[in-house]
C-alpha positions as CSV (number, residue, x, y, z in Angstrom):
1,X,16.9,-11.0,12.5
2,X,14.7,-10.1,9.9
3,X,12.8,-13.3,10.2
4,X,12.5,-12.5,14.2
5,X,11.3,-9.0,13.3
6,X,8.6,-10.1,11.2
7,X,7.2,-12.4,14.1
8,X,7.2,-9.5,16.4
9,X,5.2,-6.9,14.2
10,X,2.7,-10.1,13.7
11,X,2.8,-10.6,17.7
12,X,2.1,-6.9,17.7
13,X,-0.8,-7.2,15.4
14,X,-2.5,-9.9,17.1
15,X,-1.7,-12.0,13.9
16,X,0.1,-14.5,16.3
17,X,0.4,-15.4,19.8
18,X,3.5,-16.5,22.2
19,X,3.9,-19.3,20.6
20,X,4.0,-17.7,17.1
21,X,1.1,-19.5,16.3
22,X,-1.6,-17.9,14.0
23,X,-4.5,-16.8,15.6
24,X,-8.5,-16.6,14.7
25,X,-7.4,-12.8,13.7
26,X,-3.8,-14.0,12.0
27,X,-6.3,-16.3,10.0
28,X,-8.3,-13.4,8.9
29,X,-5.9,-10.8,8.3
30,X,-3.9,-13.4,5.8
31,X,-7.0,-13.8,3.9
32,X,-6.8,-10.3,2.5
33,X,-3.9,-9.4,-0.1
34,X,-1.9,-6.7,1.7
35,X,0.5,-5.7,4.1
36,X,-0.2,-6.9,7.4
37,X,-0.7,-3.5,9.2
38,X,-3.0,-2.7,6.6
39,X,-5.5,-5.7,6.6
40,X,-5.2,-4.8,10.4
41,X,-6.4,-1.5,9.9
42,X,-8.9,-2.8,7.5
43,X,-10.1,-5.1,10.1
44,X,-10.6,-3.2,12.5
45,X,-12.3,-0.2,10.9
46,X,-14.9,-3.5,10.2
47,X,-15.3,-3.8,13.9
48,X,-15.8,0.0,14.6
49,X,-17.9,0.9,11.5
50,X,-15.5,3.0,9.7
51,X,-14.5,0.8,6.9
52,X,-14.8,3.6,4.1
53,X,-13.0,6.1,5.4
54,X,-10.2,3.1,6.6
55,X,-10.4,2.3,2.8
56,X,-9.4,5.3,1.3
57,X,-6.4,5.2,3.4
58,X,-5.4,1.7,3.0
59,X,-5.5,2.4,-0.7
60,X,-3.2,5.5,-0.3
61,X,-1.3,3.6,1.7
62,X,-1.2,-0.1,-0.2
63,X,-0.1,1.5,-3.8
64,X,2.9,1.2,-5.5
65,X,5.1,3.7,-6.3
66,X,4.0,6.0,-8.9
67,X,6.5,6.6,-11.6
68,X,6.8,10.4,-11.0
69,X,8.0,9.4,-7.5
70,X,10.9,11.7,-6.0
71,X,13.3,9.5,-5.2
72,X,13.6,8.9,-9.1
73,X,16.1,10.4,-11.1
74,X,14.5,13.0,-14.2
75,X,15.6,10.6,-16.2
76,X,14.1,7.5,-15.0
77,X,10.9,9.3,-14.6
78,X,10.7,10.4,-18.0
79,X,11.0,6.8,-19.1
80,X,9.0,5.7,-17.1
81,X,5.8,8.3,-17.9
82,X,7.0,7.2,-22.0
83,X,6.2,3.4,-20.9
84,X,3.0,3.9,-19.7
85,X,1.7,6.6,-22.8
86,X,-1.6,3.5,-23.7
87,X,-2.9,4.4,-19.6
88,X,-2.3,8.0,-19.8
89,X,-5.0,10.7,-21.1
90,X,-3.9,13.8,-22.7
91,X,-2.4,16.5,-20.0
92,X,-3.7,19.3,-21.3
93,X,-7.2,17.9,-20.5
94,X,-6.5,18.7,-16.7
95,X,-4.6,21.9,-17.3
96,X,-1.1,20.3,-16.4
97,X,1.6,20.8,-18.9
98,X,5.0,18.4,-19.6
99,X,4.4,16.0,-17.0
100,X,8.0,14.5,-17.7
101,X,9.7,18.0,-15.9
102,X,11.1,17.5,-12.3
């Protein structure tokens, strides 16, 4: 089913046609290194001029989780925020205080 699903998104996109072969645009989209719906986007903000503003929302919508993320538990987020200390700057710099609270 899931295999099926995935087929029918790509139909969707124009990534393949009827015959679940890949198309000129299927060719394209796999050449970039994200989601499917998002190289579509990408691709077609090329063809209507708007690839910056596309960008910045591919981006939002591309990235990982963060490791503040809700669905974490306190815990898990304040292990996660202690793992990643060499990326972080100091807090206080941006007015923000214990960034390991809920």
């Amino acid at each position: 089913e899931a295999i099926r699903d995935g087929y029918h998104t790509l139909f969707e996109l124009g990534a393949v046609d009827g015959k679940r072969q890949l198309t000129d645009l299927g060719r394209r989209m796999a050449q970039l290194p994200v989601d499917p719906r998002i190289a579509r986007m990408i691709l077609a903000a090329v063809d209507e001029q708007c690839l910056a503003e596309v960008l910045i929302i591919a981006a939002a919508l591309a990235r990982p989780t963060l490791p503040g993320a809700p669905h974490r538990s306190a815990l898990e987020r304040r292990e996660a925020w202690r793992s990643d200390r060499r990326f972080r700057s100091d807090p206080k710099r941006f007015g923000q205080t214990d960034m390991t609270r809920s």
